[in-house]
N, C-alpha and C positions, 0 to 999 in steps of 0.2 A: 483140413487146410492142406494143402499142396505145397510143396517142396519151393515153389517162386514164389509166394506168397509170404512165407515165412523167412525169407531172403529176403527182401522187398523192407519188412517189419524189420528185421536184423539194424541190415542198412540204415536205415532211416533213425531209428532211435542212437546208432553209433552217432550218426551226424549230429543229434539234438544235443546226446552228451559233448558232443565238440565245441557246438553252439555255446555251450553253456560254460564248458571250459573257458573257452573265448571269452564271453564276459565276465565271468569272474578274475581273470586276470586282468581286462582290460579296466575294470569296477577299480581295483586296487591300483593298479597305476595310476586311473584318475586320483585316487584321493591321494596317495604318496606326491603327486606332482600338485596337489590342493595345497597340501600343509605348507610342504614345502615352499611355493609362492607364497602362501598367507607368513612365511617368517621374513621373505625378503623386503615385502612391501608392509611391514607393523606399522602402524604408524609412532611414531616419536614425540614425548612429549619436550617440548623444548621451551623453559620459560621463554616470554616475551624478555626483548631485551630493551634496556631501561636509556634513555636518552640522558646522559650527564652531558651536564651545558658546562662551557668553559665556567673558570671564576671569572667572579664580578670586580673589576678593577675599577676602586673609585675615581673618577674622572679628577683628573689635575687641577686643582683651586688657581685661579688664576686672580691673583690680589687684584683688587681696585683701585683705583688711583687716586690715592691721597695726597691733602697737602703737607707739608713740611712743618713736624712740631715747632714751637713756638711755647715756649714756657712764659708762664703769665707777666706780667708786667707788674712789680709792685713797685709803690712807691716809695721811696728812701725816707728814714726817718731819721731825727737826732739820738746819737746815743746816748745811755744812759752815763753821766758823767759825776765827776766830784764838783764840779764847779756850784760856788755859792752865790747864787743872785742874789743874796741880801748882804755880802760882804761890806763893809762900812769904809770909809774912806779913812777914818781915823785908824790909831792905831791901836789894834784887839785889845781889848784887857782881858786878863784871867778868869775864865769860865769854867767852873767845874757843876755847875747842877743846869738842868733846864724845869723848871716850875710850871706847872699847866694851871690856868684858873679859869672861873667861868662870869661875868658879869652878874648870874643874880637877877638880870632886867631880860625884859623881851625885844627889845632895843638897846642900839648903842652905836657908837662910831668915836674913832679917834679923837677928836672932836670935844663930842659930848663929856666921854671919860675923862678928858683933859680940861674942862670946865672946873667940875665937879671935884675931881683932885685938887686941883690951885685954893679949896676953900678947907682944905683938910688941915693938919697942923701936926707936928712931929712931937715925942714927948718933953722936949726941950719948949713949946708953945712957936716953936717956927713955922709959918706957911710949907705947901710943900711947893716944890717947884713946875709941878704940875702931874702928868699921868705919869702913873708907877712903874707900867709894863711896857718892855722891850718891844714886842707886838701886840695887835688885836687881830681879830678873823671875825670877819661879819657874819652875818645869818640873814644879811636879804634887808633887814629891818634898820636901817641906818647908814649901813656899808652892804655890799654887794656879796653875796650869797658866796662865802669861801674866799674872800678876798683877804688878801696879806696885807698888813700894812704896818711899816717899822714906825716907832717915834723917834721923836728927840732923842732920848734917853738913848736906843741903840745906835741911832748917826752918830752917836757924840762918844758912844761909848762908857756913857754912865753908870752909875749902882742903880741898882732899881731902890721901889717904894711897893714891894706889893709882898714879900714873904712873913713881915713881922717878928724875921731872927735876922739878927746883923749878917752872919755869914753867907745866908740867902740871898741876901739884897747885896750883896759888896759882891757875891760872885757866881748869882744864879742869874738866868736868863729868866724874865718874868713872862708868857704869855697869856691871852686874855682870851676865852672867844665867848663873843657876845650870846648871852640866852641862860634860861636859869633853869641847870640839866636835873635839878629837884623835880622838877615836873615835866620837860621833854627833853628828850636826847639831841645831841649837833646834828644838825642836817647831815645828809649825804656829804654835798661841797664840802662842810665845814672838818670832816674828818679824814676828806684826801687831802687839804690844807695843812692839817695840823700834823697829819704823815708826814707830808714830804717837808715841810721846815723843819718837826724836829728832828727827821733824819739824817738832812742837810748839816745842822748846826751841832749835832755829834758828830758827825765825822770831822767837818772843816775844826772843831774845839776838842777833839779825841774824849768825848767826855762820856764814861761808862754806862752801860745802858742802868744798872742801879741807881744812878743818880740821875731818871729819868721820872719823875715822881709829881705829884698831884700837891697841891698846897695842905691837902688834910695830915699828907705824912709830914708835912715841916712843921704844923700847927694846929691845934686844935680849930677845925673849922669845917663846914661841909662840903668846899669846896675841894675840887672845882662840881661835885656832885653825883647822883648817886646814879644817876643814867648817862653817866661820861665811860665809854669802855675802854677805861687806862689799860686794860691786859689786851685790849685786839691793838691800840695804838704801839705797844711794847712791842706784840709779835711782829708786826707789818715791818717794824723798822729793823727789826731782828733778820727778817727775809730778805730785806732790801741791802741790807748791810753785807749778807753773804753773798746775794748774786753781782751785789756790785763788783766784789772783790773777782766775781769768777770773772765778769766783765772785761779788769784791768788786766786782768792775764793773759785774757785773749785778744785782748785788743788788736797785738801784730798780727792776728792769725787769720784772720774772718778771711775766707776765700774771695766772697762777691757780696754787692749791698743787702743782697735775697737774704744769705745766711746771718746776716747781721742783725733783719730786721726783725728772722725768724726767731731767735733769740729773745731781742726784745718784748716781743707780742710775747711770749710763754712767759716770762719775767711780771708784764702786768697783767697777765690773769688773775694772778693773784694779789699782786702789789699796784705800788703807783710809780708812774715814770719821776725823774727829779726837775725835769725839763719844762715844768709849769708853772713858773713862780706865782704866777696871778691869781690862781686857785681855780680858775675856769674849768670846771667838770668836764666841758663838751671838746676840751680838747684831748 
């Protein structure tokens, strides 16, 4: 090989190594300038952002339009008072017992019982002057179911004829109610009757409630009978005796007829108004 030949080869392989230089530096700068870009544009993971809605502001109640109370309407009733609807026109005599008896019969009426006395006879062989007892209470069968009715003897103010001990009859109140409680009890009527008179007739006579008693305690006898409930007619009048008294206390106080009446109503839930003389249940 010739001296230009091998010049020629020299040269040319100096160039390839150059070539090669060249790209090996230019190799490296691409990928330096690779990474490089790949850090600026990373991508970012960035949650989603969350939509928070205002709060819920309940909407303003706007009231309806009503009409103007109006408190019920009751109707006024009579108070419970002391007053005695069987007061007599004569003048009181001394009462210290009130007597309960029972007829014994399934009928009867003033009347009747005053027939049948005038043929009686006193242990002297005197007539008697007629019916013994102050009152009778009907049972529907002669007289009218809870009816009151005085006799002679209380208009007049007489002794009775019906205890069988002097002191009884000179200063007990005799009453009678028709029916014979040996075998049935007093009606309904017949026991808010006997309430409210002998409630009445203790207060208006101050006379103790112990000397509220049955003919068997004056005298050996079954009257007035063994289905008469002497202890509930005790209690009732026992009841009435105290709320009367709350009653009188309050009398000046009642605000309006409402609260007076309210009173009243609670009073005979339990008891009986005094304002009935007639014995009429339905009122």
């Amino acid at each position: 090989m010739n001296r230009s030949m091998t010049h020629a080869l020299a040269t040319q392989e100096a160039r390839l190594a150059q070539v090669n230089s060249w790209r090996v530096v230019w190799g490296a700068w691409l990928i330096v300038c690779g990474l490089g870009c790949s850090g600026c544009y990373q991508s970012t993971v960035v949650p989603p952002t969350t939509s928070i809605a205002p709060p819920i502001r309940p909407a303003p109640v706007i009231p309806l339009p009503t009409e103007p109370y109006s408190p019920p309407i009751m109707q006024p009733i009579e108070p419970i008072t002391k007053t005695n609807p069987w007061k007599p026109d004569s003048e009181s005599r001394e009462w210290n017992y009130i007597v309960l008896h029972h007829t014994a019969a399934d009928s009867g009426s003033v009347d009747s019982i005053h027939e049948e006395h005038l043929k009686r006879k006193d242990k002297n062989g005197k007539n008697w002057l007629g019916i013994g007892y102050h009152f009778v209470i009907g049972n529907g069968n002669g007289m009218g179911d809870g009816e009151i009715e005085p006799t002679f003897r209380w208009r007049q103010q007489m002794q009775g004829a019906h205890a069988g001990v002097a002191d009884f009859n000179q200063h007990g109140i005799g009453i009678v109610l028709v029916g014979n409680f040996e075998k049935t009890p007093p009606t309904a009527a017949q026991l808010t009757s006997i309430k409210r008179l002998v409630g009445t007739l203790k207060r208006e006579y101050s006379i103790v409630e112990s000397k509220i008693m049955g003919h068997g305690d004056v005298k050996a006898t079954e009257c007035p009978g063994k289905l008469f409930p002497m202890s509930e007619v005790r209690e009732s009048i026992a009841f009435l005796d105290e709320h009367a008294a709350v009653d009188a206390a309050n009398a000046s106080s009642w605000k309006n007829p409402n609260e007076r009446r309210e009173f009243v109503l609670n009073t005979e839930r339990t008891s009986v108004s005094l304002n009935n003389p007639s014995g009429d249940s339905r009122k």
